[in-house]
C-alpha positions in Angstrom: 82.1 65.0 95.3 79.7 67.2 94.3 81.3 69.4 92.0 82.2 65.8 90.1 78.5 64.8 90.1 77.9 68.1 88.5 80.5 68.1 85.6 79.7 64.8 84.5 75.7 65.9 84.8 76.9 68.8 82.3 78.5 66.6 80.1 76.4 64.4 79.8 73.6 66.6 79.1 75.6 68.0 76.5 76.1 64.5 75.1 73.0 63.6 75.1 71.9 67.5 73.1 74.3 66.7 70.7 73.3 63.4 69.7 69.4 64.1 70.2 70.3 67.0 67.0 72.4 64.7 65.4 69.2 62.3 65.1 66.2 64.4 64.4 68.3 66.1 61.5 65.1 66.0 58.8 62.5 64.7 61.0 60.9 67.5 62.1 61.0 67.0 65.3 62.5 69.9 67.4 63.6 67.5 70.3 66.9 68.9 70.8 66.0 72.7 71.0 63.1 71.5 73.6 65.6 70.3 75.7 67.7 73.8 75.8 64.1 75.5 76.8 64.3 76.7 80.0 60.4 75.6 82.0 57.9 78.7 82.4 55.8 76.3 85.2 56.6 72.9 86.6 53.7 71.3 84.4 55.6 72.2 81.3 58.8 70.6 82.5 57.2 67.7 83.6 55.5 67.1 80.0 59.1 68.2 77.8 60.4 65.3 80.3 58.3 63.0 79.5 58.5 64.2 75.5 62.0 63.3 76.0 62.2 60.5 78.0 59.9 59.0 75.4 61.7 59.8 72.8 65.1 58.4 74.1 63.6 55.2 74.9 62.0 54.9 71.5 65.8 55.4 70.1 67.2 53.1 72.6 64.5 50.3 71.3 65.5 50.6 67.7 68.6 50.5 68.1 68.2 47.1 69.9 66.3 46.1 67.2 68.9 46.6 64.7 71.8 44.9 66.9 69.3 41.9 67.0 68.4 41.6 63.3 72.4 42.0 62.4 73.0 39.0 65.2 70.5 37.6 63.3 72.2 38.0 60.2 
């Protein structure tokens, strides 16, 4: 039900923190600590979700690339 749905929201979340600090570790990018930012205004939200929406896909896309060069290989 809905307390499910919520758990596995929270986890996953938590994942997703987690593995967003594990990968801009000398970047510079301060994705992960956006994403524990709680919104002053709707307008900011909707732009840190877009930061981060953009920046998962970016991950997703090289890490296809790599599975596809070492198929490749």
């Amino acid at each position: 039900g809905a307390k499910f749905i919520h758990i596995m929201y929270r986890f996953a979340r938590y994942v997703m923190i987690e593995d967003m600090k594990k990968r801009s570790v000398g970047t510079g990018i301060p994705s992960a600590e956006a994403v524990m930012w709680r919104p002053g205004n709707m307008y900011i939200a909707k732009a840190r979700h877009r930061v981060a929406y953009n920046k998962l896909l970016q991950i997703i896309q090289r890490e296809g690339f790599v599975f596809e060069e070492y198929k490749k290989k």
